[in-house]
C-alpha positions, -999 to +999 in steps of 0.1 A: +581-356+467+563-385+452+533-385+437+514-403+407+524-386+379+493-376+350+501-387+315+523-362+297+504-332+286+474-337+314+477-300+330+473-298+367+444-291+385+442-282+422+418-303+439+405-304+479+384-320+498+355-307+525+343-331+544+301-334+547+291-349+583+260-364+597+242-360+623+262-385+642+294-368+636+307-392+610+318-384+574+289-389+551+307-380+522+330-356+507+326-322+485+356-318+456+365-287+455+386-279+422+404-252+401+430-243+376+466-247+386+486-216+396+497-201+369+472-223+345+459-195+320+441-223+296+408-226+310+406-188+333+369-192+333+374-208+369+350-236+379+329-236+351+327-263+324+365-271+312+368-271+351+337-294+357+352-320+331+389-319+345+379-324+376+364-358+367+391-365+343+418-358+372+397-377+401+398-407+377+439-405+362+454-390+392+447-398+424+412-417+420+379-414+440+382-443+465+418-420+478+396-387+475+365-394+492+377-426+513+353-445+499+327-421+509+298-400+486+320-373+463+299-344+458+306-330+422+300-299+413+284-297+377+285-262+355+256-260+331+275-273+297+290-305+312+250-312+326+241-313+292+272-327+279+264-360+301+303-355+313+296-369+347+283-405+337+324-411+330+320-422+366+295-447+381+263-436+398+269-454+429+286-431+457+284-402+430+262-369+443+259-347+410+255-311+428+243-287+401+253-252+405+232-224+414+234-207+378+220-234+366+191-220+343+158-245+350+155-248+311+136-278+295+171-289+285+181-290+317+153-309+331+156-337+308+193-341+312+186-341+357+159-367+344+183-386+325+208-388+355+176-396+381+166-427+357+204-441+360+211-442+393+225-408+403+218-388+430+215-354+425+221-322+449+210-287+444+236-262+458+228-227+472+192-231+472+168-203+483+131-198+481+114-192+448+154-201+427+150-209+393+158-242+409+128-249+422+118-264+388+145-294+398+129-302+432+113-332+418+148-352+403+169-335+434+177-364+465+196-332+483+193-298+487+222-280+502+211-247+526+238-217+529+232-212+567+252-178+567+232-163+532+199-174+544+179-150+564+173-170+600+130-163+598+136-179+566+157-211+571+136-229+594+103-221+570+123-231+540+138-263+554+104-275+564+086-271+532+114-294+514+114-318+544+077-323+531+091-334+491+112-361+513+147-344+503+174-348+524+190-312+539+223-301+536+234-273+558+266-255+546+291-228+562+284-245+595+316-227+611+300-235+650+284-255+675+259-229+676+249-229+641+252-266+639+222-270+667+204-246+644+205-266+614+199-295+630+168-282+650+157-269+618+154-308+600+188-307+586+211-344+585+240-331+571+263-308+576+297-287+555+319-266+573+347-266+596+328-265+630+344-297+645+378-279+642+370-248+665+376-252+702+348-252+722+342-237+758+375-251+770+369-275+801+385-275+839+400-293+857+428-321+849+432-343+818+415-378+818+443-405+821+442-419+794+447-384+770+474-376+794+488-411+791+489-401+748+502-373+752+534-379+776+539-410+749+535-382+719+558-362+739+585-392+748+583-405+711+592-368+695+622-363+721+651-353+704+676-376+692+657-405+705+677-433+699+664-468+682+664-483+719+643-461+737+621-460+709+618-494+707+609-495+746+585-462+743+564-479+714+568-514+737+548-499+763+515-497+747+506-531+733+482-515+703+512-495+693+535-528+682+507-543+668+500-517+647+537-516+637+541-550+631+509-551+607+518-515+592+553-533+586+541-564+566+515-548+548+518-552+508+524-519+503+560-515+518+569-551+494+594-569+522+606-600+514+607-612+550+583-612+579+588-584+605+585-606+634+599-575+661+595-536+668+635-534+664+635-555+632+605-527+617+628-498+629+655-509+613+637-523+579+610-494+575+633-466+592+632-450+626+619-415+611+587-434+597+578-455+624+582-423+650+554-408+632+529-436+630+533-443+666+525-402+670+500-409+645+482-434+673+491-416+704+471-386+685+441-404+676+443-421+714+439-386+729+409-380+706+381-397+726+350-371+728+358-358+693+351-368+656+369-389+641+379-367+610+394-342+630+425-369+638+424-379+597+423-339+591+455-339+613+471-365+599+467-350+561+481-317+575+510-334+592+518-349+560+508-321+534+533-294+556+563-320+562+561-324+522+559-288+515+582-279+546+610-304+526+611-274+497+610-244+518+638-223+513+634-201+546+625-228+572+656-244+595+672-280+580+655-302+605+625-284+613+595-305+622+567-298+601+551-332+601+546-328+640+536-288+632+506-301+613+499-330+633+500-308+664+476-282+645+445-290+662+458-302+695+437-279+718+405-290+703+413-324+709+424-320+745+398-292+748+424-269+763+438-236+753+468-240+729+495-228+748+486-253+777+482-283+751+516-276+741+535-274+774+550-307+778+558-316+743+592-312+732+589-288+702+619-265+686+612-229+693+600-221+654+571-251+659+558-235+692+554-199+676+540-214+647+518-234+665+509-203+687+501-179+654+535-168+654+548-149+623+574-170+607+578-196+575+562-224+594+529-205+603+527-197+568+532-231+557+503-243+579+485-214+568+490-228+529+477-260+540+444-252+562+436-227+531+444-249+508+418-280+528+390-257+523+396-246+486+409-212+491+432-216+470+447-182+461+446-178+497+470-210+498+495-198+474+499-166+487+505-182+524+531-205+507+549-180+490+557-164+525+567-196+538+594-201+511+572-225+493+568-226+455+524-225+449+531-249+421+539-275+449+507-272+468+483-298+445+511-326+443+517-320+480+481-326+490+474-357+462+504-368+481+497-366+513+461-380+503+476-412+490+500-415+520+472-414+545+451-438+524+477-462+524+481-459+559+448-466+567+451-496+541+475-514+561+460-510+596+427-525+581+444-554+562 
């Protein structure tokens, strides 16, 4: 696996991402979501203050903001201590949200140091608010206040959300799990939005596929066929004109270092390697079928194709060949055909472990997934414990998600060069 090692003696943190949308459905910005390493026992505290100030340290050595947050806002939490310690200001204030725990005591302390990070430029959020907080004292030096939509009463949301609407603060809603509650919160004044509702399947639609999803997915399907030879893979990606381009510019990029042009689709297959170019062609076919949905549920697939193909390398249960890059990227496949799984999966050509898997089977590649979509949203004990039954070794989780973080970074870096 191959990742950007910390210098020698940094200990590992475990570090996700959860994406924060707007009301258009884009990606506003991103909340880090951070903890000790399995088996860490030097800072046991959890997400407190050594956790606060490794979190920043590791962002900055490791894998770096601009690859977390794709050059979104990062959402930090902040534990009392590192507040006062002035910890955060390691980082510039522009695309930096400080979000100040809920423990935070309103002291006078505390007020100047939220002053302090007001006067320089960054933006501060208050998390878990609810009416009369001890954090009502940090209204005035707060740009966002985040909501818990499932923790707040629903007579008292709509009340609450209109009162700070009137200080001009900008409303968070978080544990947004479904359409429904998203129309809620968004009813209720609310811009932004955390939580995973974009990745549940809504009432699934009649009728036959739109042509050009079906047209993705029968190219999905022909690019993933079993020993698919260098030919016929040439001629599959041939037949969609976007598809070589994107090859051909993926293939000259900087970050693969060739000293010669790739001037053909059979010159980049035999160059970059047939395996790799199979799965950025699925990559597009995906995010062609995607039309109707956001785009961060094709990046979310892309990660978790990635993050299980890196962790599916080390299992020592799963099948020598199995194809965990197309289990993840396949994850979310009836949401973005808006049709039950079993009938998004019929004509692709996936081994009989994928399918089950993919189905909610019980065997090492469900678990594996199951690592990696805990793992997305921070539950991390949940994540090791998922691993672990899918012959996976916890301690491979963080470098297998930085990983698959800078991979899909770098992808996206040479289809916008």
């Amino acid at each position: 696996m191959s990742t950007t090692p910390l210098p020698e003696g940094t200990p590992q943190v475990c570090v996700a991402r959860q994406p924060i949308m707007d009301l258009k459905n884009q990606v506003f910005g991103y909340e880090l979501l951070y903890r000790a390493a399995f088996g860490d026992t030097s800072w046991a505290g959890g997400p407190g203050d050594q956790a606060s100030a490794r979190v920043l340290n590791d962002a900055l050595l490791s894998l770096g903001l601009e690859t977390l947050t794709s050059g979104k806002f990062a959402f930090l939490n902040v534990s009392h201590q590192v507040l006062l310690q002035d910890v955060v200001t390691v980082l510039p204030p522009e695309g930096i949200v400080v979000e100040l725990l809920e423990n935070i005591p309103a002291t006078p302390e505390v007020e100047d140091a939220c002053r302090s990070l007001q006067k320089r430029g960054y933006a501060i959020a208050l998390d878990d608010f609810t009416p009369g907080c001890p954090a009502e004292a940090l209204l005035p030096y707060a740009k966002y206040v985040k909501i818990d939509l499932l923790s707040t009463p629903p007579d008292q949301f709509a009340p609450l959300a209109s009162r700070l609407l009137k200080s001009k603060l900008r409303l968070l809603a978080e544990k947004v799990e479904t359409a429904e509650a998203l129309k809620i919160a968004s009813q209720a004044g609310c811009t932004l939005f955390q939580g995973y509702y974009f990745c549940k399947p809504t009432t699934y639609a009649r009728g036959t596929m739109a042509p050009r999803k079906l047209a993705y997915l029968r190219l999905l399907a022909a690019l993933n066929r079993p020993n698919v030879t260098v030919g016929s893979l040439e001629e599959i990606i041939k037949q969609d004109a976007s598809f070589s381009y994107r090859v051909l510019r993926s293939a000259n990029s900087a970050a693969f270092g060739l000293r010669q042009t790739v001037r053909s689709i059979h010159e980049a297959l035999i160059l970059i390697g047939q395996d790799r170019v199979r799965k950025w062609a699925s990559i597009w076919a995906m995010a062609g079928m995607s039309d109707g949905v956001t785009p961060e549920l094709v990046n979310i697939t892309i990660l978790r194709a990635r993050c299980c193909e890196l962790l599916g390398q080390s299992s020592t249960l799963t099948q020598e060949g199995s194809d965990h890059f197309l289990l993840g990227l396949c994850s979310l496949l009836d949401v973005i055909l808006g049709k039950p799984m079993n009938l998004a999966l019929e004509d692709l050509p996936l081994s009989t472990e994928t399918r089950a898997a993919l189905l909610g089977g019980d065997n090492p590649e469900r678990h594996i997934l199951d690592a990696v979509t805990a793992y997305e949203r921070g539950a991390f004990e949940a994540a090791a414990n998922a691993a672990a039954h899918g012959g996976v070794d916890a301690d491979m989780l963080p470098d297998a998600y930085a990983s698959a973080l800078k991979w899909v970074w770098s992808l996206a870096r040479s289809q916008a060069a």
